[in-house]
Every structure is written in structure tokens, then in C-alpha cells.
N, C-alpha and C positions, 0 to 999 in steps of 0.2 A: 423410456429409452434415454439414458443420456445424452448429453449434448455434447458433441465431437470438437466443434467450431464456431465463433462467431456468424451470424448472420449478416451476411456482405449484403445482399438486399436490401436489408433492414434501414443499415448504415447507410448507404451510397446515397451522396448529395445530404445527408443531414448536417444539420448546424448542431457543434457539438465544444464545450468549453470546458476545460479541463485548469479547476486552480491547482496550482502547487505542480505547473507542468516543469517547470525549473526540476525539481527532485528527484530522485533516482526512481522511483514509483511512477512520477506521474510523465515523466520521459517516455518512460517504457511505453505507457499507458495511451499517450499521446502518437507514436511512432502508430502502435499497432492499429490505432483509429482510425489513421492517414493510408495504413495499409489496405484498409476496409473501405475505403471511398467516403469516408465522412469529411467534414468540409469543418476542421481542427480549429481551434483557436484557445489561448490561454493565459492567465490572472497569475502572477506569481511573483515572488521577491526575486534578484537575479540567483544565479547559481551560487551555491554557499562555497563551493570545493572549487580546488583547480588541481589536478584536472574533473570534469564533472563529464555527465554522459549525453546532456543538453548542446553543449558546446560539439562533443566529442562528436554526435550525428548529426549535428548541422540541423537540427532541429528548425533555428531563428529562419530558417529557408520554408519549413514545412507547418510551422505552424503561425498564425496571425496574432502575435503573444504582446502583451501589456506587463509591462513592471508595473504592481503595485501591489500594495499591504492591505490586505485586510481588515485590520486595524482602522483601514479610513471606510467608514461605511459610504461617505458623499462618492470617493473613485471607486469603487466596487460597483456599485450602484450605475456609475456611469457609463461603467465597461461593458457593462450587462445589457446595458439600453444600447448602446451601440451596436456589439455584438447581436443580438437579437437571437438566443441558443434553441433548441429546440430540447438537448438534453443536458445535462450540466453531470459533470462527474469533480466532489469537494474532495481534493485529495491534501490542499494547502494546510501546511499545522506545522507545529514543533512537535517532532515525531521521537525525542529520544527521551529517556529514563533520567541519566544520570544528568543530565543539562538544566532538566527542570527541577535540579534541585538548586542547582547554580541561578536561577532568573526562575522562580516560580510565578511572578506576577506577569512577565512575559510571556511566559507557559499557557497561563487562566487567557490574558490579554487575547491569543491568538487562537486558540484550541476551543473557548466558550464562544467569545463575543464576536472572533471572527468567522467564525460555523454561523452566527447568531445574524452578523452582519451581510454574510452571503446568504442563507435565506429570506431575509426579508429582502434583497435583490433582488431574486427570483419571482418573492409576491409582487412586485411592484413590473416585473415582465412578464407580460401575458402570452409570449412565446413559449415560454419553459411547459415541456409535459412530464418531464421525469426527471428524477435527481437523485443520485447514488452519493449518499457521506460516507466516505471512507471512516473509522473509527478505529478502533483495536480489539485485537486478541485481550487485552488489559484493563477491559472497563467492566468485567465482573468485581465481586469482593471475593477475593482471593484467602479461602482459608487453606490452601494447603491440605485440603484430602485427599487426593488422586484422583478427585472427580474431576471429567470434561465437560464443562461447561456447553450447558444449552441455554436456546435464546433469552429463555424468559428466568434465568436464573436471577439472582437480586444484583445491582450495579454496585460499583463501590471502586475503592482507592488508596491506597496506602503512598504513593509517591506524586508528585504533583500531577506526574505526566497523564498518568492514569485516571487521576481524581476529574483531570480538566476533561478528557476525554468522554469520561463516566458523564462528565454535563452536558459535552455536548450530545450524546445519548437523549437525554431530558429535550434539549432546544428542541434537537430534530422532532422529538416527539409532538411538543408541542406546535410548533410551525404546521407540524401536519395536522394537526386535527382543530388549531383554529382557525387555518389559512390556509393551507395550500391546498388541502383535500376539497375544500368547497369552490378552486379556482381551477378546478381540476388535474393539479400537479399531481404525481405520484411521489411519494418521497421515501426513500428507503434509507437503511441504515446498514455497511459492510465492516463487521468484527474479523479482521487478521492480521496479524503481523510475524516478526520473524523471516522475513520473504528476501530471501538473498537472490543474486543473480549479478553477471556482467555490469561494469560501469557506475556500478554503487563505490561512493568513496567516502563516505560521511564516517563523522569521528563516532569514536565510543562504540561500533559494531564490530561484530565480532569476523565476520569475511571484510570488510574492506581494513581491519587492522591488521588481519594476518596478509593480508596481500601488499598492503605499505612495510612492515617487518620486512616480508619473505624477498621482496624483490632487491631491497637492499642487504642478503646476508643477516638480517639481525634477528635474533629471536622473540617468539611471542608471549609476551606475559598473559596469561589466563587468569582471571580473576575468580571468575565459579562455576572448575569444569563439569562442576556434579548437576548444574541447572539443565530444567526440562525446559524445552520450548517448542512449539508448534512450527518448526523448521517446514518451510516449504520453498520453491522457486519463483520466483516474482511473478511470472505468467500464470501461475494458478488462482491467487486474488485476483489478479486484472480481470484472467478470464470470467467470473464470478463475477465480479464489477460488470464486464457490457452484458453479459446475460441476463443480471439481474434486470439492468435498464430494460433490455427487450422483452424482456416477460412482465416488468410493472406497466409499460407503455399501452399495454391491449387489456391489462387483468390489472390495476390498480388496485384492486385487493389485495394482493402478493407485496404492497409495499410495506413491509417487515424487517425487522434487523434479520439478518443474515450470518454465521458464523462460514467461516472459508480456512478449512485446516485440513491437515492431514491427517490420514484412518490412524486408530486407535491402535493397530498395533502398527505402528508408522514411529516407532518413537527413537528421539536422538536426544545424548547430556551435549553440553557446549564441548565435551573431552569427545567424543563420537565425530562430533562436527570436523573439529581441529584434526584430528588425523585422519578419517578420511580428502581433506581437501587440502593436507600435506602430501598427502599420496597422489593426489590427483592433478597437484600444480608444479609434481616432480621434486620438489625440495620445500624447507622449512622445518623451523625445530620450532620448540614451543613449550615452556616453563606452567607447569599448573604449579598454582596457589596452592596451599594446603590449609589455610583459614580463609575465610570470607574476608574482605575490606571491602571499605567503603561505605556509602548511604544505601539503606534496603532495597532489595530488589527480591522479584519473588523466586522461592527454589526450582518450584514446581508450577508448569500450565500447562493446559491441554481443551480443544476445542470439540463439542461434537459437532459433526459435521453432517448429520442425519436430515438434517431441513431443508440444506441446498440439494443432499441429492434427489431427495422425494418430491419437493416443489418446484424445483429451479432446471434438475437434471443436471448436476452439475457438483461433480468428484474428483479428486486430484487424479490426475496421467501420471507424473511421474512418483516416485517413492524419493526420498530425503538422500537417497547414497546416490541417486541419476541425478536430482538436483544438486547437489556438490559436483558431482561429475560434469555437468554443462556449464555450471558457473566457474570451475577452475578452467574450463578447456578456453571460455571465454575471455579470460583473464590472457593466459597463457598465449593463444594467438591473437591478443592485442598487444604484447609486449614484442609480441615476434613481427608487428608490422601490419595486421589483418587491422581493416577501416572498422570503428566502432557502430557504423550504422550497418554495414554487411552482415556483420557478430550478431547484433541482434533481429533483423530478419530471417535471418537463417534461422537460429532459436525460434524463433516466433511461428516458423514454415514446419520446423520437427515439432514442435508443440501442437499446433491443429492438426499433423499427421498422427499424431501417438492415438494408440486405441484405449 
């Protein structure tokens, strides 16, 4: 049977750490943890955006949150030991394409070494029993056949972003099987991205550019509206994320990379996206490109998604034209005066209701 909703049980009073809670992801991620009675706290650089969705829900009230970088293994290390987490969810990275080509060493810096630097944290606290690494939709090798990628397909990389990711694939691997499995950690590994939703404002994507355009009158340049991507709404990874946690927590077997995508015939180009969620946030125009620019990115992806529902119980509720539709409605009554922390419980409350 599927799995409808988090496990509030489960949650209630656990110590639970969340890096990269700063981020549009791990916000989310963070809010709905606190909603669940876990006892939140989180590792992150400050917010990168203003406006950002951290600030926006007044998060620095609900969560027990430390600035710091990854990058420094001695303060990671110490926050961990202080904290004392019971599950740890690594959502902290440079998560875009086109940036790490701008600062690839930065990219590797934080994406390898700091995945690298926060599990051996972990090793070094003997409280941690599970631990979910966020990763990407992007750390296969990407040839462009219209095949959806399953788990155990070969890693690989063509743009920095991907390539660092693809490693830290490798780290987690190894952390598990020369440490942490024998300290009894569970340690999984979560492939998705694409994940739009309210409160997301970060450069270079393609809903929080058309919503900085749209709200001032101006138009959207499209760069490549013929690309496929594994579009889904943020609560479908997150959800995938705590599940996973609760099912490696009793069955550490099951700590396995995970893809978390939408069904196969679930498919939208970046042109599908753009006007549905023109339609949907009332106005906006938007210019497609008619050659590619820019540094590579790939045409075509797609995720199978067959392992979380057989293993995990756990399949997308909504379809990619409801998720444009919550995430412009979201948009929409935040400009209109609606509290950014209401917007996403609300979301959060229709989402565990959906069948």
C-alpha cells in the first residue's frame, strides 16, 4: 500500500538536523519536520536571496540553526557534537547547472568534500541512526536516449554541477560501507530535482525567473523550451526524503540510492511549464529562444521511479499541471498579502490529504 503521509509518531520529540536549511528545499523540508513534532535544528550558509522563504516563515524562531560552511570540517563537526541528531537529512550543496560552471572548484569544494566533511561528522557522533543525502536527478551519464533512468544505471557528468554530485554518489557509498554501516548508521542516497514550489527565488531556475519577470511586467526569456525535465512539486522529494529516513531507521537494508520523479507518462518541455504557470499566475508573456545558448545542459531526462514505489511506498499525488497550479497559486497569494508560513502549511496539509 502506499504511503499517504509522514509518520508523526515516528517524528515526535526526535532530534533531527537538516544542512542547507537556509535553501528553498531545505526550508520547506525543515518547516514540515517541525510540523511533525520533531525537535528541528540546522547547518547552513545564511540565505543567498532576498527575498528568501527562510526568512519569509520566520523559520530562525522554529528551527535551532548554526551559519556555517561546510567547507570547514573542524565547525561542522562541532555542530554535530553539540547538536547530538538522531537523523540528519544533507540537503546543503551548490544545487545549480549554469553557476558551476562560473566557480567549478567551488562547485567540487562544497558538493564532494563537503557531503565528505558532513559524513565523517556523523561517524565521529554516535547519536546519528540514519541519514538521507539529497543528490540529483543529474548524476547519471546522461546519453540522451529517452531512457529513464534507474538506480543502478552508471554515474557520470558532463557539467561541473552534475560531475560533483556524481561524487558525491561515490563518498556516500563509501562512508557507508566503511563506516557508518558498521556504527550502525543507515545511510541513503535521494536522486531528484526539478522540484518547484512557493518561496523558491534562486537565480538561473526557471519558476522563480518567470515569477521575478512576471510580477514586474517584463518578459521571460526561455533559453531551451524543448528540454525535458522530471518536473515535480517540492513536497514530493521531501516527502520521499522523511519516508525514506523512516523505513532505513528499522530495515537498514533499504539504505539505497532512491530516484523520486514523476510517472513516465507525467512528461513536461520547459515550453509546457512556461505556459501553463502563465495561465495559472494570471498574466506573463515569455520569449522562447530558437537556438540553444550557453554552456551544455542536457535536452532530455527522465527518472524511473519504480523502486520507491515497491520499496518505500512512495509515488507522486500530484501530476506536473497541479504542481504548477499550487505553486503559481502560491506565488499569487503571497503578492496578494497571504503570510509565507500559512502558504506553505496549507500546501503541506492538501498534500498529506491527496490520495
Amino acid at each position: 500500500m502506499a504511503a499517504t503521509k509522514p509518520n508523526t509518531g515516528f517524528w515526535a520529540g526526535k532530534r533531527v538536523l537538516v544542512t542547507g536549511h537556509t535553501g528553498f528545499k531545505g526550508a520547506w523540508l525543515s518547516l514540515w519536520l517541525h510540523r511533525l513534532g520533531a525537535q528541528v535544528s540546522g547547518l547552513s550558509l545564511a540565505p543567498k536571496t532576498d527575498p528568501n522563504l527562510f526568512s519569509l516563515a520566520h523559520l530562525d524562531d522554529t528551527v535551532a540553526h548554526q551559519i556555517c560552511d561546510i567547507r570547514d570540517a573542524k565547525s561542522t563537526a562541532k555542530i554535530f557534537a553539540e547538536f547530538q541528531p538522531e537523523v540528519v537529512f544533507h540537503l546543503a550543496a551548490q544545487a545549480l547547472v549554469r553557476p558551476s560552471y562560473d566557480d567549478p572548484l567551488e562547485t567540487f569544494a562544497i558538493n564532494v568534500m563537503g557531503t565528505a566533511h558532513v559524513l565523517d561528522a556523523i561517524r565521529r557522533t554516535h547519536s546519528v541512526a540514519a541519514c538521507v543525502v539529497a543528490t540529483t536527478d543529474k548524476v547519471y551519464r546522461n546519453t540522451e536516449h529517452g531512457i529513464a533512468f534507474e538506480e543502478q544505471a552508471p554515474l557520470g557528468g558532463h557539467d561541473p554541477y552534475s560531475a560533483s554530485k556524481a561524487a558525491s554518489e561515490m563518498v556516500v557509498e563509501s562512508y557507508a560501507k566503511s563506516f557508518l554501516a558498521e556504527h550502525g548508521v543507515a545511510l541513503a542516497s535521494a536522486r531528484a530535482g526539478n522540484a518547484i514550489g512557493g518561496g523558491d527565488w534562486s537565480q538561473e531556475r526557471l519558476i522563480p525567473d518567470a515569477i521575478r519577470a512576471w510580477s514586474k511586467g517584463s518578459c521571460l526569456d526561455v533559453r531551451r523550451p524543448n528540454a525535458v525535465r522530471p518536473w515535480q512539486h517540492v513536497l514530493e522529494p521531501l516527502f520521499g526524503y522523511i519516508k525514506l529516513a523512516e523505513v532505513i531507521w528499522d530495515n537498514p537494508n533499504l539504505a539505497q540510492p532512491f530516484n523520486f520523479g514523476p510517472n513516465a507518462d507525467d512528461v513536461f518541455t520547459v515550453r509546457n511549464v512556461v505556459e501553463q504557470a502563465s495561465t495559472a499566475f494570471g498574466k506573463g508573456d515569455a520569449e522562447f529562444a530558437q537556438f540553444e545558448t550557453g554552456p551544455h545542459e542536457a535536452h532530455l531526462l527522465s527518472l524511473d521511479n519504480t523502486k520507491a514505489k515497491k520499496k518505500l511506498g512512495v509515488g507522486p499525488k500530484w501530476r506536473t499541471d497541479e504542481a504548477i497550479s499550487v505553486t503559481m497559486n502560491w506565488y499569487r497569494r503571497h503578492f496578494d498579502g497571504a503570510d509565507a508560513r500559512d502558504l506553505c502549511m496549507a500546501d503541506i496539509a492538501a498534500y498529506e490529504a491527496a490520495a
